[in-house]
C-alpha positions as CSV (number, residue, x, y, z in Angstrom):
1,X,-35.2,-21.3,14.0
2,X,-32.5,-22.4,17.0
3,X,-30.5,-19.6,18.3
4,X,-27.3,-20.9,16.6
5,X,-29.4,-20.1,12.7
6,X,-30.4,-17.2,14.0
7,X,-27.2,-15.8,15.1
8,X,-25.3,-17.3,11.5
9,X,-28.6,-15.8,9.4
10,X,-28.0,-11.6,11.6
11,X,-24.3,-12.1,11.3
12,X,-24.3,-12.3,7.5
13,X,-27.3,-9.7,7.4
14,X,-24.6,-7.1,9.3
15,X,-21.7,-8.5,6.9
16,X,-23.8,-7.4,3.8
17,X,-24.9,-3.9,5.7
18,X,-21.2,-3.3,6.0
19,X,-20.1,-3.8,2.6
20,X,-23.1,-1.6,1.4
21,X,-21.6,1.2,4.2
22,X,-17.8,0.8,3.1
23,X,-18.8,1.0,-0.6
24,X,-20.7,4.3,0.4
25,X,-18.0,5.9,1.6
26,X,-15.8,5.3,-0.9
27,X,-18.0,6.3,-3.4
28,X,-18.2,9.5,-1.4
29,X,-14.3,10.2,-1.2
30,X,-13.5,11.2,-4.9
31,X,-10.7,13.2,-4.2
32,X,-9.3,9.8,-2.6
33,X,-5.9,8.6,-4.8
34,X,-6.7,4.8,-5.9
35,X,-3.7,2.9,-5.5
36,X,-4.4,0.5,-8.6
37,X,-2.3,-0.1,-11.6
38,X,-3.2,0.8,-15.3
39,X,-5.0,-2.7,-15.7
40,X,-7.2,-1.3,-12.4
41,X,-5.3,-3.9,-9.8
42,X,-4.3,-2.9,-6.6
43,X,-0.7,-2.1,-6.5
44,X,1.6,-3.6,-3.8
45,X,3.8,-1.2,-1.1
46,X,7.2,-2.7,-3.1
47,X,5.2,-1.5,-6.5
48,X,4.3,1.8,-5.2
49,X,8.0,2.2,-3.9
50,X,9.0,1.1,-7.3
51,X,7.5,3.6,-8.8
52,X,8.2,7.1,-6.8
53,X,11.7,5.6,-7.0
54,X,11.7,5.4,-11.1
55,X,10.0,8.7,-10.7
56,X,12.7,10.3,-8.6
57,X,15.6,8.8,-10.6
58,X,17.8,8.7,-7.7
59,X,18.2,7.7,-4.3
60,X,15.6,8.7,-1.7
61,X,15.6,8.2,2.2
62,X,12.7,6.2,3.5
63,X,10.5,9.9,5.0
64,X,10.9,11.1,1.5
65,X,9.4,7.8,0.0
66,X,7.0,7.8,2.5
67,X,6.1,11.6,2.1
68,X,5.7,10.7,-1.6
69,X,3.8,7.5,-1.2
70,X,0.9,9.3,0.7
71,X,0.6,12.1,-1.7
72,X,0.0,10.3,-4.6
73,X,-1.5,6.8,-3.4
74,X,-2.9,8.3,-0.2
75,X,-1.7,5.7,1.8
76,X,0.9,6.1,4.7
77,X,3.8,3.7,5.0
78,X,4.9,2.1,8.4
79,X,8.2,3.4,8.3
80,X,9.9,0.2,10.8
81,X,8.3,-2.5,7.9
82,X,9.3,0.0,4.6
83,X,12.9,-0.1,5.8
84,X,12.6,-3.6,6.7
85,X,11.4,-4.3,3.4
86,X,13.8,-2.8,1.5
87,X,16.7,-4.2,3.5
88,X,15.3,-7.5,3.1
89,X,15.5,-6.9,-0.9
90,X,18.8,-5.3,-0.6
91,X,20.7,-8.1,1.2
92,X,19.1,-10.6,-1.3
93,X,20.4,-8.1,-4.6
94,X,17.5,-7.8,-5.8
95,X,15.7,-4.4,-7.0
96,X,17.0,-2.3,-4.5
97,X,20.8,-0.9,-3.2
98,X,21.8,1.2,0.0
99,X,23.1,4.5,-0.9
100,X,23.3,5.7,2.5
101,X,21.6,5.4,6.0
102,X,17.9,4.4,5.5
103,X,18.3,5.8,1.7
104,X,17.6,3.3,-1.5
105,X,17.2,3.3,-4.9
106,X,16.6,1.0,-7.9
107,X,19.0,-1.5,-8.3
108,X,20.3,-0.7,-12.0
109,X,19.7,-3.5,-14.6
């Protein structure tokens, strides 16, 4: 076996090992929020913002999204690309409106 094999054959040997690790510690996290859908998919940021904001049922500034975000996913939002996001979906009128400085809510239908 050249050392080229050799190198391809350990690399995917260590791939494996790490995806035996990773599932691990998952498994060992139970108190860990999935952020999955009710057909088990992983949700989006925008579908997770989506749905503190239906759950609010008003207007909420971006910490307050974020704050909620991380308690019930367990996932922390970059603030700079949440607001980006949302003004991105704002200027283009769709799902989102500006109520005030860094504050949105659902766009009604």
């Amino acid at each position: 076996m050249d050392l080229l094999a050799w190198a391809k054959l350990k690399e995917e040997l260590l791939k494996a090992q790490l995806g035996v690790i990773r599932n691990y510690r998952r498994s060992e996290e139970p108190d860990k929020k999935e952020r999955k859908n009710s057909e088990g998919e992983r949700k989006s940021q925008m579908s997770m913002i989506i749905d503190i904001l239906q759950e609010a049922k008003v207007p909420l500034h971006v910490s307050e999204i974020i704050r909620r975000v991380g308690e019930r996913f367990a996932l922390t939002l970059d603030r700079e690309s949440a607001v980006s996001a949302l003004t991105k979906k704002v200027k283009k009128g769709r799902t989102f409106v500006r109520t005030g400085p860094n504050t949105f809510g659902l766009k009604e239908r």
